[in-house]
N, C-alpha and C positions, 0 to 999 in steps of 0.2 A: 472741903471749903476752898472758894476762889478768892484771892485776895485781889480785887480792881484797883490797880492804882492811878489815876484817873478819874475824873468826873465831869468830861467835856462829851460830846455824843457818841465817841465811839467806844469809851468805856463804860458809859452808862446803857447804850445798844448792847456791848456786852453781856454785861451785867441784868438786863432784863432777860435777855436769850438763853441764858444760862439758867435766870428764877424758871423763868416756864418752862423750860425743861427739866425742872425739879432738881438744883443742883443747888449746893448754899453757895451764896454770894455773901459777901462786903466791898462797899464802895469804900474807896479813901482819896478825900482831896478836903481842903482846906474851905475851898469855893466852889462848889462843883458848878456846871453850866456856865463859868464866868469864864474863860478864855478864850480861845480864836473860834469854838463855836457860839458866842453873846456874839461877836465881829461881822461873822460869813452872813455872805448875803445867801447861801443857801441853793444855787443853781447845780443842778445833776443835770449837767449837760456834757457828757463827752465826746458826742459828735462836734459842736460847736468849740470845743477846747482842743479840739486835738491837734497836737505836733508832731513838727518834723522830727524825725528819729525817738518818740515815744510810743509805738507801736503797743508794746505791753502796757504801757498804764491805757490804752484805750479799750485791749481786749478786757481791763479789771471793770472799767468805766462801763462799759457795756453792758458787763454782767450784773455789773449793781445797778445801774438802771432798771432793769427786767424784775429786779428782787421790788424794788421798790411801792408801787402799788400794794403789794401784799402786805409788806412791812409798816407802810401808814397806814391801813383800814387795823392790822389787828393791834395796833399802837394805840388809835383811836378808843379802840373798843376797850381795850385793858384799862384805859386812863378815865376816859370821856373828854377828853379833850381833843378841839381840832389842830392840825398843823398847816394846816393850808398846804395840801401836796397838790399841784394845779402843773400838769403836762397840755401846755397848750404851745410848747415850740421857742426855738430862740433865732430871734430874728437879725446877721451878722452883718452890718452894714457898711459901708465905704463914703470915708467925704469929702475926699481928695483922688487926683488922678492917678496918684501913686498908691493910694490908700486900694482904691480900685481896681490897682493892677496885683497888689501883693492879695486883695481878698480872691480874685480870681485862679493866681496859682496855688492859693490854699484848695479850691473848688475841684481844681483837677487834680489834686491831692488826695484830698476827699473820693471822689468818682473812683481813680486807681485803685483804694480799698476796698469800696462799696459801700458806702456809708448812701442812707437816703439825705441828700440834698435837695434842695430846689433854687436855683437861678433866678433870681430878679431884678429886674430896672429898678432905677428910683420911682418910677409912679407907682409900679406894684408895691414897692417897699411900704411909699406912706398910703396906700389905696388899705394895706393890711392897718399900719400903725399912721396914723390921720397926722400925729403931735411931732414927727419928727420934721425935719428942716428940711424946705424945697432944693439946699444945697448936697444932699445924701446922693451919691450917683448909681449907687446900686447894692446888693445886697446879696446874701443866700441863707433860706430857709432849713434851720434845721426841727423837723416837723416834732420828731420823738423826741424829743430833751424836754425837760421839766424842772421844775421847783419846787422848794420848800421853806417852811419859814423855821430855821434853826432856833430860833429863842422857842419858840410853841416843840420844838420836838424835842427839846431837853429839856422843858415842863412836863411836857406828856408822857416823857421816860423816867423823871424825878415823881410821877405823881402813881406814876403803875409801880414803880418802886414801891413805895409806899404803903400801896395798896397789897402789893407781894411781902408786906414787913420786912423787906431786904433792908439792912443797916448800910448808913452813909454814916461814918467817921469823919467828923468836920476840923481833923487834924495833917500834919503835914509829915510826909515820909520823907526820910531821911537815908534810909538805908535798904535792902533789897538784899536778904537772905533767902540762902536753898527754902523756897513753902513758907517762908517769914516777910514780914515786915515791921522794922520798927521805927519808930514815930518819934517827931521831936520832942516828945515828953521821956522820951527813955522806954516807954512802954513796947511791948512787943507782941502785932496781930500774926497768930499760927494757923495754916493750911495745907491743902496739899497741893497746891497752883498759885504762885504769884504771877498776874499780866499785868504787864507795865503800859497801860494808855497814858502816859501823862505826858504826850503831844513832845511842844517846842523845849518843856524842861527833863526830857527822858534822859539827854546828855549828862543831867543833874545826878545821875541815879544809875544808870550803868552805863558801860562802855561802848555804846551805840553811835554810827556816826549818823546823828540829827543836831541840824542845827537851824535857828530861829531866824525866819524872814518877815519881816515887821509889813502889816498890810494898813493903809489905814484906808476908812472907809465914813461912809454919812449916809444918814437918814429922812427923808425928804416926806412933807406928810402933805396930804390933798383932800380936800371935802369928795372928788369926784375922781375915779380911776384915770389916771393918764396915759397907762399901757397898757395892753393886753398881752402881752407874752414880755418875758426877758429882751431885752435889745442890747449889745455888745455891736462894740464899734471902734474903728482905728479912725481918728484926728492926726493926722501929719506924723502917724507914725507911732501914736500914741493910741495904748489899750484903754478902753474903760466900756464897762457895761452900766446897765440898770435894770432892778429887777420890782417888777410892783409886786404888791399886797396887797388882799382882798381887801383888804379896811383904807385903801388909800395911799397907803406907805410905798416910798420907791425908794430901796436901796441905790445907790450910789459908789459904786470901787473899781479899782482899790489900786491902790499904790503897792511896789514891790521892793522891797531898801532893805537893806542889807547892814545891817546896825545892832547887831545882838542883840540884848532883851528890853530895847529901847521901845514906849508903849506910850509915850508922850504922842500926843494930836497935833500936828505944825499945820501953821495958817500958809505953807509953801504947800504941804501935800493935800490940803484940802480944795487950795487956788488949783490946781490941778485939775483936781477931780471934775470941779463945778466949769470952768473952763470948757473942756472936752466933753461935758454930759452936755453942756449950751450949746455944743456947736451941730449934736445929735437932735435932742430936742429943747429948742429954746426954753419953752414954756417951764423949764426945771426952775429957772431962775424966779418964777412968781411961788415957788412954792414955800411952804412953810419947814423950818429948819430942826427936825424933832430930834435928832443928837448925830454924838459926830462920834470913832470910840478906834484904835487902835490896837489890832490881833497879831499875834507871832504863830506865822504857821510854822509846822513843823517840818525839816526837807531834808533831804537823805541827800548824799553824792548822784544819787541815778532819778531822782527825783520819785521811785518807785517806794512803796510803804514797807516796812518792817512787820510783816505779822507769819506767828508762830514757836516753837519752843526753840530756846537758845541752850537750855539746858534742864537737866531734872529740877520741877520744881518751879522753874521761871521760861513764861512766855513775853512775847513781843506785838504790841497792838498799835505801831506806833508808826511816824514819819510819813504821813499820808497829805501832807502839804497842802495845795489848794484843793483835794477831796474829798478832806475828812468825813463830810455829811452827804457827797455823792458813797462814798465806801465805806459806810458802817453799817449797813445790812449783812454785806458779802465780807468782811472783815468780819462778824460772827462765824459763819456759816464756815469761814477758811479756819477758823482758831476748834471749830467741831469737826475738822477732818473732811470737810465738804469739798470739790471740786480742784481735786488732787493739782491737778495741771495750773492753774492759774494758784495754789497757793506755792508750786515752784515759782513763778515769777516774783514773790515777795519775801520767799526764806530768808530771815536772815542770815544764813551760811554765807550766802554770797559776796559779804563784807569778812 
């Protein structure tokens, strides 16, 4: 028996990875799909994310990309539910001169690796996206990066659940025994594998260093699509993307503060957001305001994820920060012994 503790996407990825491969599972979380996965806006783009001196989280990025496509058709088909997985590119844009100059050193950044980019003017920019601002000066194309809509894949893995009779336990773990778990009622779930997904509050529960970075984010609703691909963008030095949805919906994020398990919505961090998505694409601001909702990622010292056994009995699926929903395909695949080399880069020995 696997005892999940967790029920945000990568424990529930888990957890479905494990039913189909004929192994017993139990979920346990109190809320499951309500944490920094209800939040994420849902972009698996690691080309377009990548930084300076993270080299390993973009060979993980990479790899979870590639899983991807496979992992939402047989999600789909397990569930019957869609996710909206849509790899049509993310488009990085610049709206200042200096904006322009730090997107450009990112590009041959980029190139040095070998990442596929492509180079664009501001006409090219809005020739592709029509809705952004004639003030954009330029841009780079990242073709392979995609999306997903996180609330639809932790339905879709809650509903395959389901359909696998896998038990979700809608109580709260308090403590983490060798193959145990026991629950705030005193009660105590037995197996032969305890994994700990339980994100920003893993701290809570063993002696892991993960700690909570408070994101906040909004939800922008449209009679008519406003984007076609993701768009991310630096404002005078300031980050913010936006990512649409097939039914009209354009995510909006996200703020990065550093506040413990602070989950309050501030009319400071939301003026932000809306702020720098206007000065992207104006047209944000006619849009209709369909909720607003604040996530705690989970983030390690190296900003790299925690996944595999820490000891007999208990593993580690945790600390995957802003990717939790790009790397929870390949966060199964690593906790099954798959792809030796890139699960050295996430051991947690290394703490």
């Amino acid at each position: 028996m696997n005892l999940i503790v967790g029920g945000g996407v990568v424990g529930l990825s888990i957890a479905w990875r494990l039913a189909r491969a004929g192994q017993d599972v139990t979920v346990i979380d109190p809320a499951p799909a309500s944490g920094a996965s209800h939040a994420a806006a849902g972009m698996l783009a690691p080309v377009s994310e990548v930084a300076y001196t993270e080299e390993p989280l973009l060979r993980l990025g990479l790899a979870a990309l590639e899983r991807w496509p496979a992992f939402a058709a047989e999600l789909e088909a397990d569930s019957g539910l869609s996710v909206d997985y849509r790899a049509h590119g993310t488009l990085d844009v610049a709206f200042g001169a200096d904006d322009l100059a730090a997107l450009e050193e990112l590009a041959a950044f980029m190139d040095k690796l070998g990442l596929p980019v492509e180079r664009l003017t501001g006409r090219e920019c809005r020739r592709l996206e029509p809705m952004l601002s004639p003030s954009v000066r330029g841009g780079v194309l990242a073709g392979g990066d995609a999306w997903v809509d996180p609330r639809r894949v932790t339905a879709a893995l809650l509903a395959a659940l389901e359909t696998m009779r896998v038990p979700v336990v809608l109580r709260r773990a308090t403590d983490l025994l060798d193959g145990a778990v026991r629950l705030a009622d005193g009660e105590i779930l037995t197996g032969e594998r305890v994994v700990l997904a339980a994100g920003a509050w893993s701290g809570e529960l063993a002696d892991v260093p993960v700690r909570p970075v408070k994101g906040q984010i909004m939800r922008l609703r449209s009679p008519h699509p406003l984007l076609g691909r993701c768009v991310r963008g630096m404002v005078h030095g300031s980050p913010v993307y936006l990512v649409p949805r097939g039914d009209g919906e354009v995510v909006v994020g996200a703020t990065q503060e550093e506040l413990g398990f602070d989950t309050r919505v501030t009319a400071g961090g939301l003026y932000e957001l809306l702020r720098d998505a206007r000065e992207l694409v104006p047209g944000v601001t006619e849009l209709e305001l369909a909720d607003v909702v604040a996530g705690l990622r989970p983030c390690t010292p190296d900003n790299l994820p925690l996944v595999g056994t820490v000891r007999q009995g208990l593993a580690l699926a945790t600390g995957h920060h802003r990717g939790g929903v790009l790397l929870a395909p390949l966060t199964t695949a690593l906790l099954q012994g798959e792809e030796p080399e890139l699960a050295a880069l996430c051991s947690p020995q290394r703490f």
